[in-house]
mmCIF file as gemmi writes it, N, C-alpha and C atoms, coordinates in Angstrom:
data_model
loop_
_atom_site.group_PDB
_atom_site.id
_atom_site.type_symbol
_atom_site.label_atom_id
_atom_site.label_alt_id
_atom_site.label_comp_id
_atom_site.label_asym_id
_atom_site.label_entity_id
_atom_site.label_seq_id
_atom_site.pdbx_PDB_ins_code
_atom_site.Cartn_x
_atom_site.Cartn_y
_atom_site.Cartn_z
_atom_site.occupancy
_atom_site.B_iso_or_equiv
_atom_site.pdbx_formal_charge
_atom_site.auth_seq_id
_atom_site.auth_asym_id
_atom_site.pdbx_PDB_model_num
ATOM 1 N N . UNK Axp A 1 ? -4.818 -3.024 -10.196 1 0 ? 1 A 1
ATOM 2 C CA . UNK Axp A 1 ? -3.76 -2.755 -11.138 1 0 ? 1 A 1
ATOM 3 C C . UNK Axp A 1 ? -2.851 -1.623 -10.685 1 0 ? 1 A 1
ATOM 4 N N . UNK Axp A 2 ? -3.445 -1.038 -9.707 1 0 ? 2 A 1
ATOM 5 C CA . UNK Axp A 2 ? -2.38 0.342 -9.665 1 0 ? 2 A 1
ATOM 6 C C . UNK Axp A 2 ? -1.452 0.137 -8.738 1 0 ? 2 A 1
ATOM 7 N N . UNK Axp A 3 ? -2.112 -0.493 -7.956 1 0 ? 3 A 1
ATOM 8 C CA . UNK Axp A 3 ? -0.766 -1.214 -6.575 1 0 ? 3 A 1
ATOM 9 C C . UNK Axp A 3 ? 0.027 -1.722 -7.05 1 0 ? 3 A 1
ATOM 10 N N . UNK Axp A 4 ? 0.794 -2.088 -8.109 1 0 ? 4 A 1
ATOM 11 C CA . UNK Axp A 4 ? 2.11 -1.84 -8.754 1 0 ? 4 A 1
ATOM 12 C C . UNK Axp A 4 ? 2.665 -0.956 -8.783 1 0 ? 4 A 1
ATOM 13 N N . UNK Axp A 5 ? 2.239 0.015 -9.043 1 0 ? 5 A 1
ATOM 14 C CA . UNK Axp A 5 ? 2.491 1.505 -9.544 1 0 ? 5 A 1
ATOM 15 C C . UNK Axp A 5 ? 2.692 1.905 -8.146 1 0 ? 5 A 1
ATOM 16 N N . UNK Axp A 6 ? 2.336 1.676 -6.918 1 0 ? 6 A 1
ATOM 17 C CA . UNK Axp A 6 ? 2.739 3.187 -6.483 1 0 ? 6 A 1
ATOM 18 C C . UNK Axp A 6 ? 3.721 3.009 -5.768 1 0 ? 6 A 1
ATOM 19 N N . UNK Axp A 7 ? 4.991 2.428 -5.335 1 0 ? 7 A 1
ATOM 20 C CA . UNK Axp A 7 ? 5.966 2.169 -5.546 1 0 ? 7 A 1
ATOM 21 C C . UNK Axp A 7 ? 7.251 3.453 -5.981 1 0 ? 7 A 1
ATOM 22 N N . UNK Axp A 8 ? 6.831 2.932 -7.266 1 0 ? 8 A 1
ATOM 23 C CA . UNK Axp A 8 ? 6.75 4.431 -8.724 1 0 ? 8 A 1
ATOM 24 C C . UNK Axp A 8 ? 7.056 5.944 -7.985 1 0 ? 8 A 1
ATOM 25 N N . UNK Axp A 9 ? 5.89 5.703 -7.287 1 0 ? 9 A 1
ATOM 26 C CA . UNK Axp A 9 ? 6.026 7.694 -6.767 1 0 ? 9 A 1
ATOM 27 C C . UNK Axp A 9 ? 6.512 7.481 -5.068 1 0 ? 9 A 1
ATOM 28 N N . UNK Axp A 10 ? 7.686 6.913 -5.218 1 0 ? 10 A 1
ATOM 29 C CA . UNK Axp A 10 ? 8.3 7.189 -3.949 1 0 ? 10 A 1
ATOM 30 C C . UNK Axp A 10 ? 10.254 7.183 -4.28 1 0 ? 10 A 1
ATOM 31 N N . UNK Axp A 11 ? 10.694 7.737 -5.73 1 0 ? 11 A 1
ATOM 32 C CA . UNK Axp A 11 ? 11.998 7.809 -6.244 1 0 ? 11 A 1
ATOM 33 C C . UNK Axp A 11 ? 12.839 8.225 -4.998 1 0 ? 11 A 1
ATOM 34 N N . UNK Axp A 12 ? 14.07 7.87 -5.411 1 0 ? 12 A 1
ATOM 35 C CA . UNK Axp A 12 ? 14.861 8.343 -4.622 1 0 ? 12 A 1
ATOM 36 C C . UNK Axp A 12 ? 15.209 9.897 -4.482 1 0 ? 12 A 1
ATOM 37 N N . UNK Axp A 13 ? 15.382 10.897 -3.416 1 0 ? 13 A 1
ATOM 38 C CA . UNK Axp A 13 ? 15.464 11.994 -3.829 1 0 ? 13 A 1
ATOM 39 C C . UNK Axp A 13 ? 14.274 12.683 -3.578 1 0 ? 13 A 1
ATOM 40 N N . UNK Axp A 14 ? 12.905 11.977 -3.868 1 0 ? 14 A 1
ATOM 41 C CA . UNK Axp A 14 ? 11.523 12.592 -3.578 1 0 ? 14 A 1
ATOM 42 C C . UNK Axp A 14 ? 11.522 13.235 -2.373 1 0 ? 14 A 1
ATOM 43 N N . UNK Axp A 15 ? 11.853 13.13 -1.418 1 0 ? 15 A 1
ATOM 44 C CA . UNK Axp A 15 ? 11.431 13.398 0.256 1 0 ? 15 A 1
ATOM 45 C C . UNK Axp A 15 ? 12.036 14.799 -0.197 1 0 ? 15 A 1
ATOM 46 N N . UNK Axp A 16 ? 12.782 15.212 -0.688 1 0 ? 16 A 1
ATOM 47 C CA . UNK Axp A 16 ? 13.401 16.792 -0.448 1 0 ? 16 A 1
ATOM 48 C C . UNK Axp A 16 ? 12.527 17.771 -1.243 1 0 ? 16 A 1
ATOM 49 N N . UNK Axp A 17 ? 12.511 18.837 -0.447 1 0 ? 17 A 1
ATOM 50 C CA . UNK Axp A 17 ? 11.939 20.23 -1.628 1 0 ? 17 A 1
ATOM 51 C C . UNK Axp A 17 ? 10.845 20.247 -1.948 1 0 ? 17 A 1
ATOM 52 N N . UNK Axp A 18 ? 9.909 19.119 -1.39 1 0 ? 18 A 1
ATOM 53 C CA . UNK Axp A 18 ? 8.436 19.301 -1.39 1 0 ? 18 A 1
ATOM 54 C C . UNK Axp A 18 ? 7.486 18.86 -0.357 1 0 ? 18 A 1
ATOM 55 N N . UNK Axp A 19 ? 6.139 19.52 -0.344 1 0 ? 19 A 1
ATOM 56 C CA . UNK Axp A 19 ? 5.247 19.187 0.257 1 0 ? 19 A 1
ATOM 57 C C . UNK Axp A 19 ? 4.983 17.634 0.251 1 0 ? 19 A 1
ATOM 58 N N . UNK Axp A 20 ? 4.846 17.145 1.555 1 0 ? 20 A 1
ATOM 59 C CA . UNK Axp A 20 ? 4.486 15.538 1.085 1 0 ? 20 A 1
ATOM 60 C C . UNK Axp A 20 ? 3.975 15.115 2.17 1 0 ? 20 A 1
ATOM 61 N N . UNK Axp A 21 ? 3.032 14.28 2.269 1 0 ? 21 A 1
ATOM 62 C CA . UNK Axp A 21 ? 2.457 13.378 3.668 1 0 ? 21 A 1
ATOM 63 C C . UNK Axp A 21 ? 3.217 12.443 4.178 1 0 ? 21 A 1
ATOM 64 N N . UNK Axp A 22 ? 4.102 12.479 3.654 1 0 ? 22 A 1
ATOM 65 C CA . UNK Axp A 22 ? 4.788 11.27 3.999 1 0 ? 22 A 1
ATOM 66 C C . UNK Axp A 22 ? 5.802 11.268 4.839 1 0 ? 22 A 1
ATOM 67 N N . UNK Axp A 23 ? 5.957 10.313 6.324 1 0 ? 23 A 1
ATOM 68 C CA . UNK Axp A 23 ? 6.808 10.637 6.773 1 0 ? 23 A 1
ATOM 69 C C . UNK Axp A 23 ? 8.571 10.302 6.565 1 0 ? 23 A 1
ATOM 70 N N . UNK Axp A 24 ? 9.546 10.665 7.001 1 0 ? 24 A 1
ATOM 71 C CA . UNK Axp A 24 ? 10.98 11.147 6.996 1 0 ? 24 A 1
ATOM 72 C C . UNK Axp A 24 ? 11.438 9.572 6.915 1 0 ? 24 A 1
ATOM 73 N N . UNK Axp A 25 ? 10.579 8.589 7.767 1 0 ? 25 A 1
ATOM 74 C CA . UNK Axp A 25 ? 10.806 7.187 8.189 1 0 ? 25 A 1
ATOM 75 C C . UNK Axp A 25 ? 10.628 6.368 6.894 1 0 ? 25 A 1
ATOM 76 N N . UNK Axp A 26 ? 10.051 6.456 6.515 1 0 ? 26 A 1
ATOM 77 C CA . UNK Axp A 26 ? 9.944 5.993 4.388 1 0 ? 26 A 1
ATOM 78 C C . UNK Axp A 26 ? 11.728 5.841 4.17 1 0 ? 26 A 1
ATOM 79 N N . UNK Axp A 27 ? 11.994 6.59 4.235 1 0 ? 27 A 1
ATOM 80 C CA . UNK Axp A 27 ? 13.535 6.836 3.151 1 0 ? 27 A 1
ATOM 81 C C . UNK Axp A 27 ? 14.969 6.233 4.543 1 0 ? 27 A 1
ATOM 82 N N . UNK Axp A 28 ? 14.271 5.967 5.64 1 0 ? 28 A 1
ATOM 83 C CA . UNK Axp A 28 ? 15.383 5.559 6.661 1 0 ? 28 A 1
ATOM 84 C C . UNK Axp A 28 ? 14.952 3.734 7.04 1 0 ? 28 A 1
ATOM 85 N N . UNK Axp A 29 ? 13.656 3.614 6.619 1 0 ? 29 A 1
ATOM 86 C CA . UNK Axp A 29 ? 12.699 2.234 6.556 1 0 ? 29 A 1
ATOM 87 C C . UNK Axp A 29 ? 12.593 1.851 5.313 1 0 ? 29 A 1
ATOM 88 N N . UNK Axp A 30 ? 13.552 2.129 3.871 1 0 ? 30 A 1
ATOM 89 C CA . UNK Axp A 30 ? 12.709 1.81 2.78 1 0 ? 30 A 1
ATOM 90 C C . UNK Axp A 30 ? 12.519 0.383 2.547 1 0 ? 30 A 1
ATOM 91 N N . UNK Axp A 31 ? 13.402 -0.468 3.502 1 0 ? 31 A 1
ATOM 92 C CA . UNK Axp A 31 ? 13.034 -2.097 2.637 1 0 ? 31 A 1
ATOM 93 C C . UNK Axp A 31 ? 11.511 -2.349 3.329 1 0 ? 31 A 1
ATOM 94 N N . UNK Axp A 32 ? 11.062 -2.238 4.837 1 0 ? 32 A 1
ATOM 95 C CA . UNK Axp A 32 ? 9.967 -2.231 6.026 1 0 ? 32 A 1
ATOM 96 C C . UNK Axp A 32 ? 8.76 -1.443 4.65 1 0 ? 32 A 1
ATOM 97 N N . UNK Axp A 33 ? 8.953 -0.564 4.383 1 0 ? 33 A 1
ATOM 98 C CA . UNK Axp A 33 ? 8.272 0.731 3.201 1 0 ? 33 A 1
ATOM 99 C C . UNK Axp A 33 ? 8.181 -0.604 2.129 1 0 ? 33 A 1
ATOM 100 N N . UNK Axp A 34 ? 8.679 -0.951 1.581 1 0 ? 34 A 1
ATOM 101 C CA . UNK Axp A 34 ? 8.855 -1.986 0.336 1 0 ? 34 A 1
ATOM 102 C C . UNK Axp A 34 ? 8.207 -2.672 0.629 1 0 ? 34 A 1
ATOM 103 N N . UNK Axp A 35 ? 8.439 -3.833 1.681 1 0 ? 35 A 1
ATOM 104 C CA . UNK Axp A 35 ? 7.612 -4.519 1.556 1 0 ? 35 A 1
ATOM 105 C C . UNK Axp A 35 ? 6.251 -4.513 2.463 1 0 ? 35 A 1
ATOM 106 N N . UNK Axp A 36 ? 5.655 -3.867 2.427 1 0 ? 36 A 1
ATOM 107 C CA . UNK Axp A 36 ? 4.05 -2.767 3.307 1 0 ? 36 A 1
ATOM 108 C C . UNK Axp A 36 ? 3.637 -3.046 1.872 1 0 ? 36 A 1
ATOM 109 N N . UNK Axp A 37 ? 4.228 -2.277 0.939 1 0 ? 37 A 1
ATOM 110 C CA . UNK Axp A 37 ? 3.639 -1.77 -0.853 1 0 ? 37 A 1
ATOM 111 C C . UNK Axp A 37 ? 3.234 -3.328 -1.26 1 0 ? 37 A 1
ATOM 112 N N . UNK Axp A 38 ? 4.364 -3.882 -1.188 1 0 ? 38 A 1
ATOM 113 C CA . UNK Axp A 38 ? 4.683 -5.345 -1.897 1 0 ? 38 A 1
ATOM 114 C C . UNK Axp A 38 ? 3.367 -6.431 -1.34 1 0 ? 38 A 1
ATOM 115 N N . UNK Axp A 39 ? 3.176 -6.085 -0.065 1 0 ? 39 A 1
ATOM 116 C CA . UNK Axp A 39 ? 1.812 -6.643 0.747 1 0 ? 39 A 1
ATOM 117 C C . UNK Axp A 39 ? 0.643 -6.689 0.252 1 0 ? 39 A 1
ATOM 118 N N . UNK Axp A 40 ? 0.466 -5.412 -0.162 1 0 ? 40 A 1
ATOM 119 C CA . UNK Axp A 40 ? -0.285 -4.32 -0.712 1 0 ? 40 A 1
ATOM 120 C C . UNK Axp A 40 ? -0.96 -4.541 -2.221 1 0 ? 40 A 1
ATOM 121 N N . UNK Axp A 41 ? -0.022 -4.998 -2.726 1 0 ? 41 A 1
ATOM 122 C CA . UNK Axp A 41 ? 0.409 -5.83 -3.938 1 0 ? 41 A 1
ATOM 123 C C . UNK Axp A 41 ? -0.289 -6.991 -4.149 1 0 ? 41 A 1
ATOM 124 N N . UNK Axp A 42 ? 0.691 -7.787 -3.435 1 0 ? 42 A 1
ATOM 125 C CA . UNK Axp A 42 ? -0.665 -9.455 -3.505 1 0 ? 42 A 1
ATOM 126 C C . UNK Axp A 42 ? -1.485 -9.232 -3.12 1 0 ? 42 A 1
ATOM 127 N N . UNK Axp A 43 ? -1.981 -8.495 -2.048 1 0 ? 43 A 1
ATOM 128 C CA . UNK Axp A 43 ? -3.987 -8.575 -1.324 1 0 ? 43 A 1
ATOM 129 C C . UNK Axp A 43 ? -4.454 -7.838 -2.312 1 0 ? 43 A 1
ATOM 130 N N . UNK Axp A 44 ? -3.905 -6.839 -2.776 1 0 ? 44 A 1
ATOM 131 C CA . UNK Axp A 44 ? -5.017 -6.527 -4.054 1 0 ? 44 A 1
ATOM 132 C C . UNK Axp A 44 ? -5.289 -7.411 -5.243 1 0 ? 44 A 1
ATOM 133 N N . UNK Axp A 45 ? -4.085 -7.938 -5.619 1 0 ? 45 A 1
ATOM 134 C CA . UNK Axp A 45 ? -4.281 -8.854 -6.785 1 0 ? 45 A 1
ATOM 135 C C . UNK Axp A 45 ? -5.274 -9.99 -6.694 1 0 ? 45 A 1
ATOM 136 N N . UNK Axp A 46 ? -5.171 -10.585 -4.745 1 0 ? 46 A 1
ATOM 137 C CA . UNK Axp A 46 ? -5.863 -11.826 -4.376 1 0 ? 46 A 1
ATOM 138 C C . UNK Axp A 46 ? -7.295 -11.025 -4.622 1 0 ? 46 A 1
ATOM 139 N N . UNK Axp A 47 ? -7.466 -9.793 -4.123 1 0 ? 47 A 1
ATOM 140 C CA . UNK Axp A 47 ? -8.701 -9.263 -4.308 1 0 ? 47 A 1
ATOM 141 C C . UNK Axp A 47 ? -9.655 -9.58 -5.599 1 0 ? 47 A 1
ATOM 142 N N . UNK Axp A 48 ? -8.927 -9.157 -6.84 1 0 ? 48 A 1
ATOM 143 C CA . UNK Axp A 48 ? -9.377 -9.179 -8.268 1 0 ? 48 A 1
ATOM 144 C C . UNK Axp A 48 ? -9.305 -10.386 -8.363 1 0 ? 48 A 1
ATOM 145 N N . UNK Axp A 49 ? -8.991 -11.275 -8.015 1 0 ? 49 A 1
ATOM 146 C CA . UNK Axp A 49 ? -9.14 -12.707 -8.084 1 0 ? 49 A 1
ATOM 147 C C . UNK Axp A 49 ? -10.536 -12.91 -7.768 1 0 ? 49 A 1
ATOM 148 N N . UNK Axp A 50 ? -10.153 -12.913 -6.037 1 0 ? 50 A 1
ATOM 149 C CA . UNK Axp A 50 ? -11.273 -13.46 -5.35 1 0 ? 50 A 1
ATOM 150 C C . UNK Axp A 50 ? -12.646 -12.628 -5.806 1 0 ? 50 A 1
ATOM 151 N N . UNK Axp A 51 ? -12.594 -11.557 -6.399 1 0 ? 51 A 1
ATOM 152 C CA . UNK Axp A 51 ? -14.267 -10.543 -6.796 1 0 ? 51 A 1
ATOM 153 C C . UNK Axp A 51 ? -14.488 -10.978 -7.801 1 0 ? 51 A 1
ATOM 154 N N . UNK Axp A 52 ? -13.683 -11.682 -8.959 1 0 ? 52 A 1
ATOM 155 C CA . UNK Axp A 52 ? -14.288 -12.207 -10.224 1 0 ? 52 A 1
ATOM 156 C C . UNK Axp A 52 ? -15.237 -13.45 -9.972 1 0 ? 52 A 1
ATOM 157 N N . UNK Axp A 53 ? -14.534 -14.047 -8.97 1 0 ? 53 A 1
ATOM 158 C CA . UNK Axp A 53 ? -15.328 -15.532 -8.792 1 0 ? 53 A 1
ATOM 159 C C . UNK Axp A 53 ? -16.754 -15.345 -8.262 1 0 ? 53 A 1
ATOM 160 N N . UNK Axp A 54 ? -17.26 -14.048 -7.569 1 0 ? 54 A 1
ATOM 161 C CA . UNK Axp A 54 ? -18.518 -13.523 -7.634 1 0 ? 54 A 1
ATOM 162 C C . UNK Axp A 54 ? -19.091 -13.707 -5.905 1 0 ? 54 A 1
ATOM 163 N N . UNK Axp A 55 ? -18.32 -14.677 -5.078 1 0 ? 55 A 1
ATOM 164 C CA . UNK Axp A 55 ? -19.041 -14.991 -4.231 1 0 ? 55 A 1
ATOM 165 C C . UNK Axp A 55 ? -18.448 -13.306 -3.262 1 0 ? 55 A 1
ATOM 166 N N . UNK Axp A 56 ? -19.545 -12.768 -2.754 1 0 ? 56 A 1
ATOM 167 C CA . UNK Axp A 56 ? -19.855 -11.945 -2.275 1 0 ? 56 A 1
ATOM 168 C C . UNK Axp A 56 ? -19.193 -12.16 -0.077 1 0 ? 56 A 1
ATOM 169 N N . UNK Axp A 57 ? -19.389 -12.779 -0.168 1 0 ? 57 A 1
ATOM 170 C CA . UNK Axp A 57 ? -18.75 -13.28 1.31 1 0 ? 57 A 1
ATOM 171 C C . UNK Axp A 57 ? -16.89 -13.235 1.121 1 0 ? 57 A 1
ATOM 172 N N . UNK Axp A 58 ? -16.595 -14.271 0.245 1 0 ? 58 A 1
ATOM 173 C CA . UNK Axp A 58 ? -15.147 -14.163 0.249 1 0 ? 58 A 1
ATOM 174 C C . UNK Axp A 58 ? -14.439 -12.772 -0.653 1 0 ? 58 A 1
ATOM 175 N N . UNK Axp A 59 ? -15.311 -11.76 -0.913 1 0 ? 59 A 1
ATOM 176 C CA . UNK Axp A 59 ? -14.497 -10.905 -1.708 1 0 ? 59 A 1
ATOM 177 C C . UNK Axp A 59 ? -14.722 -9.455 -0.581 1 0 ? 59 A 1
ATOM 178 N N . UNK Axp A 60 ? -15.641 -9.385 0.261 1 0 ? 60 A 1
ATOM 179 C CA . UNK Axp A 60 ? -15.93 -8.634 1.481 1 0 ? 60 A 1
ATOM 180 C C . UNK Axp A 60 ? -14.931 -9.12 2.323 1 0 ? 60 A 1
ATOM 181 N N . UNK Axp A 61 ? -14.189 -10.015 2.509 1 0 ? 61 A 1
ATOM 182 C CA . UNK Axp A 61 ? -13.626 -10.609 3.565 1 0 ? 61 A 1
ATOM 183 C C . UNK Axp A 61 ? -12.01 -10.49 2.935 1 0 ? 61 A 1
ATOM 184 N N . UNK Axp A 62 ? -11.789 -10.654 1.372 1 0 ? 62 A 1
ATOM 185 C CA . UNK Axp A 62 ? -10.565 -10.208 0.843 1 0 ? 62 A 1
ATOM 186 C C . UNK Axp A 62 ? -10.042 -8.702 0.88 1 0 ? 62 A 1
ATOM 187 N N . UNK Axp A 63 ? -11.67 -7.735 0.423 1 0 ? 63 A 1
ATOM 188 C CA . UNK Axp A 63 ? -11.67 -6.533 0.781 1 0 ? 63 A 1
ATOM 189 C C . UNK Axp A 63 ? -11.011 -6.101 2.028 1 0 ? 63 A 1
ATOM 190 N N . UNK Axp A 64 ? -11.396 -6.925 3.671 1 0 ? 64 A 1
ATOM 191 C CA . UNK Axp A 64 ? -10.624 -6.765 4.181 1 0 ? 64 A 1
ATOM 192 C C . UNK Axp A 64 ? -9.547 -6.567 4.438 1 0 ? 64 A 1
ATOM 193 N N . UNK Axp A 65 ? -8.691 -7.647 4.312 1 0 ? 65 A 1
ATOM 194 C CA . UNK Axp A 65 ? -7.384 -8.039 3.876 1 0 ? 65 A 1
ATOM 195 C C . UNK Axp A 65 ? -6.246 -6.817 3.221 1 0 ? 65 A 1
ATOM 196 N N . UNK Axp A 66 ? -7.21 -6.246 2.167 1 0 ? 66 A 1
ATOM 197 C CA . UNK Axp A 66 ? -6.399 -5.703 1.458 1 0 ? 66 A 1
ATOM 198 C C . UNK Axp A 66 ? -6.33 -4.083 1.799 1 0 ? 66 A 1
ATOM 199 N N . UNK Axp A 67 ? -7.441 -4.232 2.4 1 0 ? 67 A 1
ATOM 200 C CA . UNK Axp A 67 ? -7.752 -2.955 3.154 1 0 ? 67 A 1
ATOM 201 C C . UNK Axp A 67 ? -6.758 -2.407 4.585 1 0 ? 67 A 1
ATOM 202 N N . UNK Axp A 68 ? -6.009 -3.388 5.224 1 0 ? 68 A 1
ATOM 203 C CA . UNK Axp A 68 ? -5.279 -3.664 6.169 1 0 ? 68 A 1
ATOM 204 C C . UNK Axp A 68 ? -4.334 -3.713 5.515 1 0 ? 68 A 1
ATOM 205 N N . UNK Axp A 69 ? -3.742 -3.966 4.591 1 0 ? 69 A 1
ATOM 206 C CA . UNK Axp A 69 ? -2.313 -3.834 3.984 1 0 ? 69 A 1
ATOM 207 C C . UNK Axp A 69 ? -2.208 -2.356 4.175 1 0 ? 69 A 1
ATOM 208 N N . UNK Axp A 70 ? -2.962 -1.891 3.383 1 0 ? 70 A 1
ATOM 209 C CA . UNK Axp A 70 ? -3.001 -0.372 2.943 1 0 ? 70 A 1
ATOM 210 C C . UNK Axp A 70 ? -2.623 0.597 4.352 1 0 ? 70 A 1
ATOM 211 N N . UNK Axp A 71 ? -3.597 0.402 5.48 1 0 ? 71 A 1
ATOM 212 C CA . UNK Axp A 71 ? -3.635 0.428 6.747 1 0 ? 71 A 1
ATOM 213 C C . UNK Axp A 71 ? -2.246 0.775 7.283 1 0 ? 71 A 1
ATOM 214 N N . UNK Axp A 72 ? -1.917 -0.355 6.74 1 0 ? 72 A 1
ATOM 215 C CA . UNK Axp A 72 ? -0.472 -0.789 8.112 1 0 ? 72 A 1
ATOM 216 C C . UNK Axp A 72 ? 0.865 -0.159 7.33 1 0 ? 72 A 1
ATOM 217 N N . UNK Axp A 73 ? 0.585 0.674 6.209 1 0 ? 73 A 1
ATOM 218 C CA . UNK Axp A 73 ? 1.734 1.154 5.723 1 0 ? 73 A 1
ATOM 219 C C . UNK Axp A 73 ? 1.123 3.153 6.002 1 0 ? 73 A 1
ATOM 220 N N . UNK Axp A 74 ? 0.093 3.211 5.778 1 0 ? 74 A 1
ATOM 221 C CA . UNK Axp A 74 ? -0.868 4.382 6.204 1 0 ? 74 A 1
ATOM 222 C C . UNK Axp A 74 ? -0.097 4.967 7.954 1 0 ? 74 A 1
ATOM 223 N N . UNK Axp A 75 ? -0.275 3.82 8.977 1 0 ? 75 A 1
ATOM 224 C CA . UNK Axp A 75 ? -0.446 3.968 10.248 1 0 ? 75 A 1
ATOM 225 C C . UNK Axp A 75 ? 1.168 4.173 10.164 1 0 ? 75 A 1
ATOM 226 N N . UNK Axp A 76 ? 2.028 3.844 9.982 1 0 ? 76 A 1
ATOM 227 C CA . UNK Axp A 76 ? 3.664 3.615 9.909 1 0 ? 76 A 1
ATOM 228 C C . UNK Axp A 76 ? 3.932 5.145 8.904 1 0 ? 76 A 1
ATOM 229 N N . UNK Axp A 77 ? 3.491 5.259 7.905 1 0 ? 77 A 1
ATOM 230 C CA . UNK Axp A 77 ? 4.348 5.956 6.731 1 0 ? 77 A 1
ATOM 231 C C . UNK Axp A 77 ? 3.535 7.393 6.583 1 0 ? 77 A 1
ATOM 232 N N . UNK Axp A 78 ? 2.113 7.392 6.628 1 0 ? 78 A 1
ATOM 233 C CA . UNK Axp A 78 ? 2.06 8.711 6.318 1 0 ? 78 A 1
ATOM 234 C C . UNK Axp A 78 ? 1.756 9.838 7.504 1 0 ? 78 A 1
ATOM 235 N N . UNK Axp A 79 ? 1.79 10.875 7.299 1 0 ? 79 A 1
ATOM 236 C CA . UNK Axp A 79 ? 1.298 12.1 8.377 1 0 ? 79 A 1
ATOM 237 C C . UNK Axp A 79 ? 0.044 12.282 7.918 1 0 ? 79 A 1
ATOM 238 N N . UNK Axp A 80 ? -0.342 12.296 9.516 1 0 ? 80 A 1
ATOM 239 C CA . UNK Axp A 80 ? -2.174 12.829 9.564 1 0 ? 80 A 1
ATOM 240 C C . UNK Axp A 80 ? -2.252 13.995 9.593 1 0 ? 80 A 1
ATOM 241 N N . UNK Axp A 81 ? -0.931 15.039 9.562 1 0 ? 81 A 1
ATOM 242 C CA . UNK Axp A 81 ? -1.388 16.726 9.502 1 0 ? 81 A 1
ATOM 243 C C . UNK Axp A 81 ? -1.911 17.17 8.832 1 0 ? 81 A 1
């Protein structure tokens, strides 16, 4: 449910005047940034799908999935300092 939301905490204007992990490339990449989140978005949702139905193989293997969304906007967008 929250991978909607975080989206949310990246307003326009945010990058200035504060501490943030995030790199400068967010606000010069935002559609590339958009849709990373938006990725991010369906594999989690497919997630809560696929974990209700119970089978333990395909929701470890969605886990994946969604885990690599997260990843590939992580490896691109934030600072490891």
């Amino acid at each position: 449910g929250l991978s909607k939301q975080l989206l949310e905490g990246f307003p326009a204007g945010s990058h200035t005047g504060a501490h943030t992990e995030a790199k400068a490339e967010i606000w010069s990449h935002f559609a590339d940034f958009s849709a990373k989140m938006k990725a991010l978005e369906t594999e989690a949702a497919k997630l809560a799908t696929v974990a209700k139905a119970g089978n333990e193989d395909a929701t470890k293997a969605q886990f994946g999935r969604a885990g690599a969304a997260c990843k590939a906007c992580h490896d691109k967008y934030k600072n490891d300092d």
